[in-house]
C-alpha angles and dihedrals in degrees: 000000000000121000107237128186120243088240088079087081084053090040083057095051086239095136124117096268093059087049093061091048098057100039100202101108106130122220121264106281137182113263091215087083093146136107118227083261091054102248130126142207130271097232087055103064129084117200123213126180143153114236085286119042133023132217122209105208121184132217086255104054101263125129086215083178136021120157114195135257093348136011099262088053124115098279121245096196109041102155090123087078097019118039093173105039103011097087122236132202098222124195109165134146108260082238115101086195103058107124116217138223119173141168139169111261097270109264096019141068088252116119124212120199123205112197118174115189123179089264088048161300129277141162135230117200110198115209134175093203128231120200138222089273094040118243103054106227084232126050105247117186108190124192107183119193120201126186118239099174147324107021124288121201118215133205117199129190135173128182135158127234135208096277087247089313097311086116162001112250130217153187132235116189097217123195089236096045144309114309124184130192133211121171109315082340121119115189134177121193105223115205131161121263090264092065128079111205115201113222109208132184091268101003145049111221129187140155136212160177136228122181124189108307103005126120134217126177129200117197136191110189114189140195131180119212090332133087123278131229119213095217119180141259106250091045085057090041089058096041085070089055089049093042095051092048094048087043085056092044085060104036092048088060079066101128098213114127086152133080123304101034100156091050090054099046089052097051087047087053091047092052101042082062089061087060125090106223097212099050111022094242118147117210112217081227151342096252149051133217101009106144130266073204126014113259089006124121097245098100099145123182110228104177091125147082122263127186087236109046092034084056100041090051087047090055085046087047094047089045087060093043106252101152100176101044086052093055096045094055099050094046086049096052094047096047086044095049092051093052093063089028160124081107136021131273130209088245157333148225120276085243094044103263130123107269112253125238106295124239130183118240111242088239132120092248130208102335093333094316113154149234104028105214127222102184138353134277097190077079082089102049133097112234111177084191089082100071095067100039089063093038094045086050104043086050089053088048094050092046086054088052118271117128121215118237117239097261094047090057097049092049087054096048084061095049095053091050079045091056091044088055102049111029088106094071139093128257153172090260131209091311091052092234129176107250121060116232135157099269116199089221091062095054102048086047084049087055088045090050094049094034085057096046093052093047082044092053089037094063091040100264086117143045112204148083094313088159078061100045086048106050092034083056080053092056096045095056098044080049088053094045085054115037097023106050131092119223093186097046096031091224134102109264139240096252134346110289097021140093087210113115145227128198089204086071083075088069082072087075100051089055098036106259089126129348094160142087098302087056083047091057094040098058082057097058092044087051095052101037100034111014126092122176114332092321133067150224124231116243126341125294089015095107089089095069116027135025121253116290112252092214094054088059086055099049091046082067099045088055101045081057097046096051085046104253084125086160094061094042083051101057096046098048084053083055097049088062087092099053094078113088112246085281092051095254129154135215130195096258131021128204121250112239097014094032089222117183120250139161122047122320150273082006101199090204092061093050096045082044084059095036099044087043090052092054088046096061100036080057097054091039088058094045082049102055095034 
């Protein structure tokens, strides 16, 4: 155990001043946060991760999920949807009692835990480490305690799971340290000399104590299918300090001098660690299988990029400034698109490829919630949206000044007469769902997508028929006037021939489909029908089996900004502010009344949602006041 001054917690910028700036420490709570099933709830998790993998860390010390070495691997902790079976690495104080405050660092993806127990207080800082190159060539999760007064006994344990049943761990007693194994896995548990870890048949177990101002740092170190270096523990220990500092270099190029400034920076964090930092892929979430409701079927993995989500976190990212992160997505997405082209498909791999058959994992899921998905059916779907989504977002990244290679152009130039071709036709629309239908969103997208081509090929991006993209995006919004718009409920409706509504028709206003009287309307109807509270719900009937969707809550307020009722953007922005876990973390869904997360997390497309409202709004403010 190394000796530590006090002033580490000053040289983190962990004092009290730092805390008011970020604004994410949560309350003094309870440790005891599980059922008597172990699970806990959402609200009550905090993720770190590193630009590859992703941690999910709950208020009572347990990494309840951890995936290596990236966040669509075979997990080695799953005890988030398998408390028995699923594996934890556990640090906790041996008092039940201890009571629990934690935040992120302020600026950084680095979590600190505050736990004062009658004997004492003493803080964990949570780290997935980077290292001076960046990407470390081995996964390294730190948890350094540090002693504040009194004295705190600690109680650490690790131990594997099945990888969702994909196998059977085990423990090997090394002469150089303990090492476990799950599946092609290889962990070490890395301590100081003062600590005597107990190596067990499926589990490392140690205890120890940390008095005011002394440090001692726990280390697991991981490595899939590769070889594993036992590095040590100061050089852990210094690889925090490192990792928080290069988490504050990005998060200060946030380019945010309006309202709402903590809120931004947060959902930026949440979303940068979505984005693999040697390819430029964006993961929709960390996690697979958490419930849209709680016990219901609809358990969905999210650990890949879809267009959607990957072009709707660029246009957050370029909000915020992030030049380089910009530029490397969509590269990504366009060289990966072209691989498995001529057309588009839902989604991808996080390394490019064309998603496998999906299984469900024989588990007991998230409080009972089934099927756990491994994978993604909606691979196989046809969803016309997309075409706008990566038209709308490619114009907006020209425009910002990056110029398309020859044989990007060209790709987009046969999309667009793709698009043209095929708009007509049913799909599964923005929800994925399982009957095709005409869905009012997919056409106005279809209409984005060919009103951008022909403005692209206008200014000499591309070369095509723009007098045919543009006449064919005439055709589709004088389709959609007729066929998609409710005269009884004065909205745009869910699909052609129905009353039924969609919030994701209020993603027309923030592209130009319709910023006028009938968006206005339209707004009014969502809110009745959908809307409760400040949040709501997706399309109509769906209330009975999912919770309201986080984005759509988001968008309501881009488009009350963007048809001028700023008062009323405003108001409900200001509501929103509850929706965010204590660490200002957002899920895919939220509950009406508690807003409870649920849903997987952190969900990007509920963090670009905030980040791209925010800006909607500052923008029309500004407008406003000019």
């Amino acid at each position: 155990m190394n000796a530590s001054p006090a002033s580490t917690r000053d040289l983190l910028g962990t004092g009290p001043a730092a805390s008011e700036r970020d604004g994410t420490r949560s309350s003094p709570q309870s440790i005891a946060v599980r059922d008597v099933d172990g699970f806990v709830d959402l609200d009550d998790y905090g993720v770190v991760g590193n630009g590859c993998g992703v941690a999910v860390i709950a208020l009572d010390g347990g990494v309840d999920w951890w995936a290596v070495p990236r966040l669509d691997a075979p997990p080695v902790f799953s005890a988030l949807l398998d408390p028995v079976d699923g594996g934890r690495c556990s640090l906790r104080p041996v008092d039940p009692r201890a009571e629990v405050v934690r935040r992120y660092l302020p600026g950084t993806n680095v979590l600190e835990t505050t736990y004062r127990t009658v004997d004492g207080t003493a803080t964990v800082v949570d780290s997935l480490n980077v290292g001076n190159a960046g990407a470390l060539p081995w996964s390294e999760l730190a948890r350094r305690v540090t002693g504040v007064t009194g004295s705190v006994r600690f109680a650490l344990h690790v131990a594997p799971g099945t990888g969702l049943g994909r196998w059977g761990p085990w423990t090997e007693d090394d002469s150089r340290g303990a090492l476990l194994h799950a599946g092609d896995t290889t962990l070490a548990v890395r301590a100081p000399d003062g600590v005597e870890l107990d190596v067990q048949s499926l589990s490392v177990r140690a205890h120890f104590v940390v008095g005011a101002g002394e440090r001692c740092v726990i280390g697991v170190v991981a490595s899939a299918d590769r070889p594993l270096f036992l590095t040590g523990v100061d050089a852990i220990d210094a690889r925090i300090d490192l990792s928080v500092s290069r988490w504050r270099q990005w998060s200060d190029q946030v380019c945010w001098d309006a309202p709402r400034r903590e809120q931004v920076v947060r959902s930026a964090l949440a979303l940068k660690l979505l984005l693999m930092s040697e390819t430029g892929a964006i993961a929709a979430a960390a996690t697979t299988s958490l419930p849209e409701m709680v016990g219901g079927p609809k358990n969905w993995d999210y650990r890949y990029c879809w267009i959607r989500d990957t072009v709707l976190t660029v246009d957050a990212l370029s909000v915020c400034g992030f030049e380089e992160e910009v530029h490397a997505a969509v590269s990504w997405l366009l060289r990966t698109i072209r691989r498995h082209g001529p057309d588009i498909h839902v989604m991808y791999t996080l390394d490019g490829d064309l998603l496998e058959t999906s299984s469900h994992a024989a588990v007991p899921g998230y409080r009972d919630s089934r099927p756990v998905m491994i994978g993604n059916d909606a691979i196989s779907q046809v969803q016309l949206g997309i075409y706008g989504e990566l038209f709308g977002t490619v114009a907006k990244w020209v425009a910002d000044g990056h110029v398309l290679d020859v044989t990007s152009a060209r790709q987009l130039a046969d999309l667009a007469d793709r698009c043209a071709d095929v708009w007509r036709h049913d799909d599964a629309g923005i929800w994925e769902l399982q009957q095709n239908r005409p869905y009012t969103s997919s056409k106005m997208n279809c209409w984005r997508a060919l009103d951008a081509a022909a403005r692209l090929a206008a200014d000499g991006h591309l070369a095509g028929p723009a007098h045919r993209w543009r006449a064919a995006a005439d055709r589709i919004h004088a389709w959609v006037d007729e066929h998609c718009w409710s005269e009884r409920k004065q909205a745009y409706t869910f699909y052609a021939g129905t009353d039924e509504l969609d919030a994701s028709v209020l993603l027309a206003a923030g592209y130009g489909f319709d910023t006028g009287a009938r968006m206005s309307s339209t707004i009014d109807a969502i809110v009745a029908e959908l809307g409760v509270g400040p949040l709501v719900y997706r399309y109509s009937g769906v209330h009975a089996e999912e919770q309201t969707f986080v984005a759509c809550a988001y968008w309501l307020v881009g488009a009350l900004a963007i048809v001028g009722r700023l008062t009323e953007a405003r108001c409900r922005m200001d509501d929103l502010d509850r929706i965010a876990n204590p660490l200002g973390l957002l899920a895919e869904m939220s509950t009406p009344g508690t807003f409870a997360l649920t849903g997987n997390l952190p969900q990007a497309l509920s963090h670009l949602a905030l980040i791209n409202a925010a800006a909607t709004l500052r923008d029309a403010e500004q407008k406003e006041s000019a």
